[in-house]
N, C-alpha and C positions, 0 to 999 in steps of 0.2 A: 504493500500500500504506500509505503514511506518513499521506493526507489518510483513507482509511478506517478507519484506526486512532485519530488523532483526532477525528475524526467518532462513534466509538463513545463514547471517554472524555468527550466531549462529551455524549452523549445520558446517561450514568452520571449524570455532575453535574447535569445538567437534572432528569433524576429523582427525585436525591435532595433538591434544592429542592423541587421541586413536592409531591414526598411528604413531608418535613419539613414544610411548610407544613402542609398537610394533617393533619400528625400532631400539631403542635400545637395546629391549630384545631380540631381535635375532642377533644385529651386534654391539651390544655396546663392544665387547670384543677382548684383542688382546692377544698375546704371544709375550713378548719380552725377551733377554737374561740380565740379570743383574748379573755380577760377575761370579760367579759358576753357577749360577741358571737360569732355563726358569721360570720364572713369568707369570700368565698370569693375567693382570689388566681388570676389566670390571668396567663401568659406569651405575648406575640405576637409576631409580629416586624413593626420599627417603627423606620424610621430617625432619627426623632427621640431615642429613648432618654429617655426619661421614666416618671415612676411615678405612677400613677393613683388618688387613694381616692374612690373612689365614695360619696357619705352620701346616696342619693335616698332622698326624693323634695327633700331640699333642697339639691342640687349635688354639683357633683366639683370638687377640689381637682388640681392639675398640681406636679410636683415635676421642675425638672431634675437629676435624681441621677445620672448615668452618660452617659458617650458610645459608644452601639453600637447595634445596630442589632436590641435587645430592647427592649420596653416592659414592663412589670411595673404591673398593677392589684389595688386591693385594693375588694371592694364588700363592704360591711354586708350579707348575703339575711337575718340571724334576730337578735334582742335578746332573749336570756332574760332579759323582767321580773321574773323571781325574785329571781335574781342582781345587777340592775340596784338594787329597793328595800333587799336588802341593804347593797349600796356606798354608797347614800346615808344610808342610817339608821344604819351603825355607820360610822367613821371609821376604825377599823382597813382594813376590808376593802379602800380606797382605795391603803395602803401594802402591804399582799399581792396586791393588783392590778398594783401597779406593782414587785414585786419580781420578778411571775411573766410576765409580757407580754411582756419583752424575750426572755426563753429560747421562750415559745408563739410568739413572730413567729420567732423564728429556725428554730427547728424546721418550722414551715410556708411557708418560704423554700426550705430545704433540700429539703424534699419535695415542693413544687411544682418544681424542678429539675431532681432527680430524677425525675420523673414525666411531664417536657415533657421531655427528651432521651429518655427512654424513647420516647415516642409519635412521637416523630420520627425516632427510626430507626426504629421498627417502621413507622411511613408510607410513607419512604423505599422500604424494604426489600420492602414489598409494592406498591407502586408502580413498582417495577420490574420486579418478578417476574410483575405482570398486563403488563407492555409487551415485556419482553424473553423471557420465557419461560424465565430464566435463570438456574438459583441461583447463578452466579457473580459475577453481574452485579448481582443482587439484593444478594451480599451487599457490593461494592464500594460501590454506591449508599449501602447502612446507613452502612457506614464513614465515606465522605464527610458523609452528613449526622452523626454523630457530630461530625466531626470542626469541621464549619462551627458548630453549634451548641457545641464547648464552647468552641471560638476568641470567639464568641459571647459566651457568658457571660464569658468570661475577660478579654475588653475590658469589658464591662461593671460588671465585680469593680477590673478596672485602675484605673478614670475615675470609679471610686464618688464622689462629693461628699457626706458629709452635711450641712455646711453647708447643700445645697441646701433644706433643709424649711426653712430662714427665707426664703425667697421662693418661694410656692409662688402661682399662679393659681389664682383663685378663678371659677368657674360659678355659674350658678344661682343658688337662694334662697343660698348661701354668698359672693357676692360683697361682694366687702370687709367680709370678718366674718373677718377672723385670729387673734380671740381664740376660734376654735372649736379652733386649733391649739395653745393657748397661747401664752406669752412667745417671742416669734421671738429677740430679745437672748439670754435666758437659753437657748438649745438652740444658740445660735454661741458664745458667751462659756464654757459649761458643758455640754461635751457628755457630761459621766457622767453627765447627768442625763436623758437623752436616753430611758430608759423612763421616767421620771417624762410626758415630755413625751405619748409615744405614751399611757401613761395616761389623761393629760387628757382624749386625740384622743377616746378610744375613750368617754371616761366622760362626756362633755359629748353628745358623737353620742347616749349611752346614755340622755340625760337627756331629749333630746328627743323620742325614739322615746317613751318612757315617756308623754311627756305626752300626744302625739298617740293613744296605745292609751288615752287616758280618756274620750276626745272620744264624744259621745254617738252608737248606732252606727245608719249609713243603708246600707243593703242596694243600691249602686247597681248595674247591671248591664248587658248591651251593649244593652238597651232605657233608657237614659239617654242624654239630652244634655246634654253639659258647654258651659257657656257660662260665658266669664270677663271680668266687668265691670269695664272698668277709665274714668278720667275724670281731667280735670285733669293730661295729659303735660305743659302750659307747657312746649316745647319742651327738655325735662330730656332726656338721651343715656340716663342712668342708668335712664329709667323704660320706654324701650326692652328694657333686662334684664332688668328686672319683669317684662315682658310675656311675651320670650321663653322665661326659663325657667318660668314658671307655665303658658303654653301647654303646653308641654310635657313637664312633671311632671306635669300633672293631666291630658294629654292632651285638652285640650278642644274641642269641637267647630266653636266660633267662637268670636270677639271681640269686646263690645258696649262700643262707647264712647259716651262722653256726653258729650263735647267739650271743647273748649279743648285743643286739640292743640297750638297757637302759641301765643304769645304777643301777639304785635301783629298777627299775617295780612298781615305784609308778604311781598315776592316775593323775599327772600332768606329765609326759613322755609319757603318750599317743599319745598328737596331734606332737610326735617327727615320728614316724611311718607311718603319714600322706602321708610323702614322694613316700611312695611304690608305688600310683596311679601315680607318675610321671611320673614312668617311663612305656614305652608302649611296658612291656615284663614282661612277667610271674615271679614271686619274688616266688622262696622258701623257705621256713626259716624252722628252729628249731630252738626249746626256750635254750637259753643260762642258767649262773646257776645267771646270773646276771637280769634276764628276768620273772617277775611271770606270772603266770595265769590271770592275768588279760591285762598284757604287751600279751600275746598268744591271748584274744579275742580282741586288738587290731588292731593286726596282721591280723585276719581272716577278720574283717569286711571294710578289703583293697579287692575292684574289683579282682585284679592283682594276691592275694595272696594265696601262696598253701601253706599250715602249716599241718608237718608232726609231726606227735607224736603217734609212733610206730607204724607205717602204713605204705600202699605200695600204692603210684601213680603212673601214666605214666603223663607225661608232655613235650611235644613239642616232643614225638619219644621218650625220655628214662625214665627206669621207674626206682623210687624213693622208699629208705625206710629210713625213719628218726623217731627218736626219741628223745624227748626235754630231756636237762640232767635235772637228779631228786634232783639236789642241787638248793637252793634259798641263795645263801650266802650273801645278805647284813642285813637279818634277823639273827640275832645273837643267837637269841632264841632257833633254832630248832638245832638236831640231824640231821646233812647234810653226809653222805656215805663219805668214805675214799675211797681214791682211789682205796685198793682193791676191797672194795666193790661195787666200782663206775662200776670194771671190771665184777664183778658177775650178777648187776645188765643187763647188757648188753650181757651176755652170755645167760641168760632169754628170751632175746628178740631176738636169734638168728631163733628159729623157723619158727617166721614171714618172713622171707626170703626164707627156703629151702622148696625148689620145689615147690616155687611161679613159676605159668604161666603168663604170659610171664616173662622169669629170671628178678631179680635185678640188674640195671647196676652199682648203685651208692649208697650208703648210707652215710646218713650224721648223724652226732652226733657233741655238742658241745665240747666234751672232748675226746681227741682220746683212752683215756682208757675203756670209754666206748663202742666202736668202735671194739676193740682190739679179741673177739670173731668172728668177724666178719672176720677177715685170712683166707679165703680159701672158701667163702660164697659167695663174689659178688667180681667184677674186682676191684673197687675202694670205698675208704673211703674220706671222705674232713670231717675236723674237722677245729677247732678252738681255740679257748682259749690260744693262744701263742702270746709273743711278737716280735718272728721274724719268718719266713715263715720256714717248712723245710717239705724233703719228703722220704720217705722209700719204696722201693721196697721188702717184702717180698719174702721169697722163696714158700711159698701158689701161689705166683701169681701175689696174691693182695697189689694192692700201696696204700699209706696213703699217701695225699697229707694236709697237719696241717697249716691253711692260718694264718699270720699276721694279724697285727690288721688297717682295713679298716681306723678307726679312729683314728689314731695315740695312740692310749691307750686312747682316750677320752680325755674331760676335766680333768682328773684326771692327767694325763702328766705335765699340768701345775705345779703339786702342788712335781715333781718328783726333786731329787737332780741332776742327772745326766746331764752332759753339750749338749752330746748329745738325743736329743729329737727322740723319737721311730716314725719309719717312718710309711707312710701309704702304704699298701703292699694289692696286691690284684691280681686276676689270670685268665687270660686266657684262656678255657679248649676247645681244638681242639676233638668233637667225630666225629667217622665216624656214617654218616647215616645208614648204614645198619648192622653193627657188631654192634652198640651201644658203638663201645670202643674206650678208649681216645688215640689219633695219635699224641698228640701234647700240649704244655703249653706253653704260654706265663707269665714268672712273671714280673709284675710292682712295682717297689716301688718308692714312692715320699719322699724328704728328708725332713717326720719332719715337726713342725712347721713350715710353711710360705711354706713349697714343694718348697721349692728352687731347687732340682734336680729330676729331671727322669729320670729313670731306665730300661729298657727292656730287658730281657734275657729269649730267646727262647730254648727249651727244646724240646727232640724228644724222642717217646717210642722206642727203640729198635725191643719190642717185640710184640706189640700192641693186637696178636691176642694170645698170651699166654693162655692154660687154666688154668684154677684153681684149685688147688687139695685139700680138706680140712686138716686138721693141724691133724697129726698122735698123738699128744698128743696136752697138754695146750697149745693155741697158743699164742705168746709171745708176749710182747706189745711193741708198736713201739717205737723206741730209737730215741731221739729226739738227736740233737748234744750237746756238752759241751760248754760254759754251757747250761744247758737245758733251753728253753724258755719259758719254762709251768711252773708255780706256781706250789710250794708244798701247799699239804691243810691248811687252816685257820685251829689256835689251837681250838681244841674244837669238830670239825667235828669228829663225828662218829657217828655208826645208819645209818638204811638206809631209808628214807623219799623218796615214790617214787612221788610224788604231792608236789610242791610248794605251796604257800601259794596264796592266790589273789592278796595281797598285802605287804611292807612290815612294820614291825610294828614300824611306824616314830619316837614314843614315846623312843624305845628301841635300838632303833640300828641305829647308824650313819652312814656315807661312809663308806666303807669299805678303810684303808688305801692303801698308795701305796704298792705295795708289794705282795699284797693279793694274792689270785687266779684270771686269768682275767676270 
């Protein structure tokens, strides 16, 4: 009698869990307006006990505020521009923003509260009323889940830390950019000031949304492929982040590298490439001049990874011809091609392209000189080896799109004179599904060390469906701006060596200095 009586109280509380659940995953969430901003707050349950502000497409920010076993998120869904050039244009409205923010967060705290205990008992409550058939039992269940929910909250209220918003983890394009949140000192030192602080949150997020609503506008749609050119990781950890949250904000359809993944392509840089499984979208690369043979069967023995070395694939709809550049430059020893040579070599390898079926939409190479035959062959080139992004439109047709360095210049940056630190720079690429051709570019660049700023500037092809015509003489190599951002060759380079070496020879040849070629 005693085990079937608890047997039933047992089944009560199990209900009211599962229907609490339930109730708040469907009705734990509201929309309220705070400032400029519709916010929409949801409550889940979440043993960690954290509180989430969502600012996508440029990250989420982590706050340890409380210990229980709710999480609380706040996402940006709406930026009334109206409102927004207001706050910037009068300086008043800055100080009635932040008089009024603290009472609209509070009030849409309360009513998200309010509104997730509600839905959780009613989950509960009808959750066990479809299992037991029992309004008594049903209403037992509500009870309980009442009761666990405001125990709930009520730990949560207990263990509150505001302190916690001066150490909050940073996501996405927001990593290590704490000045999005303002002064971390002044919101521990001075916590009346603490709407002044959520003000800032709100009016700097405001400021960005604004600029990206100027951006000139491209109509992409699920007939697009997003492809996101990145080059130059110099074995950076950091540029790993890049990669991942841009993958995944702009959701894009693969990842076109353009090498120098390592540094020196020694066989402790290996498990640096490990990464490419991470992410869950096709990685194409070609070997950089910083990248051996050995950094390339790396590469390959990545799930995810397509590695082109003088070859033609198709990959997610467009087809690919890459070829890894033939210089190994942290090896001091070898005869590495000059750059004429670099362009010869690459004229060599123009064959492999013409009157491929089905055409070449895209070639990559790490060095755009080697690339540079390729005017009038395929619609576009993406190279690498530069320390600031730039782009050429030829009269062939054909665009040279030359990416920055993913990884700030690497850890080598560190070891650089200059006060400003090289940004991390990475790109966007809008194709239409059925031409194969690029309609659109988004460039990102983060500032530097610690990516203190973000950057977005959208770019539109004029001509998108342009053909190509081959180059009536020697076709000319792409002119990079003044100064030029590509390295002249390391002294010594010449010869032309089409195979790097496996490895490089550690006994002989140190880092390459700042300076070098990247």
């Amino acid at each position: 009698m005693r085990r079937g009586r608890t047997w039933r109280y047992g089944a009560v509380v199990a209900a009211a869990l599962l229907g609490g659940w339930l109730g708040l995953t469907l009705g734990g969430q509201i929309v309220a307006p705070i400032g400029p901003a519709d916010v929409e707050f949801s409550i889940s349950p979440d043993f960690d006990g954290k509180t989430v502000v969502d600012v996508s497409p440029l990250g989420k920010l982590e706050f340890d505020t409380h210990t229980g076993p709710l999480s609380f998120r706040a996402s940006i869904s709406e930026i009334r521009l109206s409102a927004t050039r207001e706050m910037f244009q009068n300086p008043e409205a800055i100080n009635r923003m932040a008089d009024s923010i603290g009472d609209e967060l509070r009030s849409g705290v309360i009513r998200l509260f309010v509104q997730a205990v509600a839905a959780a008992v009613v989950g509960a409550g009808v959750t066990a009323l479809i299992l037991f058939r029992d309004w008594r039992r049903a209403g037992m269940s509500a009870a309980t889940a009442l009761l666990v929910i405001a125990g709930a909250g009520g730990l949560s209220a207990a263990t509150f830390n505001p302190a916690a918003i001066a150490e909050p983890r940073y996501t996405g394009l927001l990593a290590g950019a704490p000045q999005v949140v303002g002064s971390a000192e002044s919101v521990v030192s001075r916590f009346s000031r603490y709407r002044e602080q959520l003000a800032s949150l709100v009016g700097n997020v405001s400021q960005l949304y604004e600029a990206t609503s100027a951006l000139p506008v491209y109509e992409d749609d699920a007939d697009t492929i997003r492809v996101l050119h990145v080059s130059d990781l110099h074995l950076n950890p950091a540029g790993w982040n890049v990669v991942r949250s841009l993958s995944e904000q702009f959701q894009v359809d693969m990842v076109a590298d353009t090498g120098d993944i390592t540094d020196r392509g020694s066989a402790a840089e290996d498990v640096f490439v490990d990464d490419i499984e991470s992410l869950d979208v096709p990685y194409v690369w070609v070997r950089g001049n910083h990248d051996s043979m050995g950094t390339q069967r790396a590469v390959q023995e990545q799930d995810n990874a397509v590695v082109l070395d003088d070859e033609v694939q198709r990959v997610g709809g467009i087809v690919f011809y890459g070829a890894g550049d033939p210089r190994f430059t942290p090896d001091r020893a070898l005869d590495n091609p000059t750059g004429g040579e670099l362009a010869a070599i690459g004229a060599e390898q123009v064959p492999a392209v013409e009157g491929h079926e089905p055409p070449v939409d895209v070639a990559m190479f790490h060095d755009p000189r080697q690339g540079q035959a390729f005017s009038g062959r395929v619609p576009l080139v993406l190279a690498g080896d530069a320390q600031s992004r730039w782009t050429e439109q030829q009269g062939t047709g054909t665009r040279f799109i030359v990416q920055g360095s993913t990884g700030g210049a690497g850890l080598r940056a560190l070891d650089g004179d200059s006060d400003e630190p090289t940004p991390y720079q990475a790109s966007v690429l809008y194709f239409d599904r059925e031409s194969k051709r690029l309609q659109a570019w988004d460039d990102v660049t983060l500032g530097g060390l610690g990516l203190s700023s973000a950057q977005i500037e959208r770019h539109i092809t004029e001509n998108p469906d342009r053909e190509i015509t081959p180059p009536t003489s020697t076709p000319q190599a792409p002119t990079p701006p003044t100064p030029s951002p590509t390295g002249t060759p390391a002294s010594g380079e010449a010869g032309a060596t089409q195979t790097p070496p496996a490895r490089p020879q550690e006994s002989e040849s140190g880092p390459e200095p700042t300076g070098a070629p990247g």
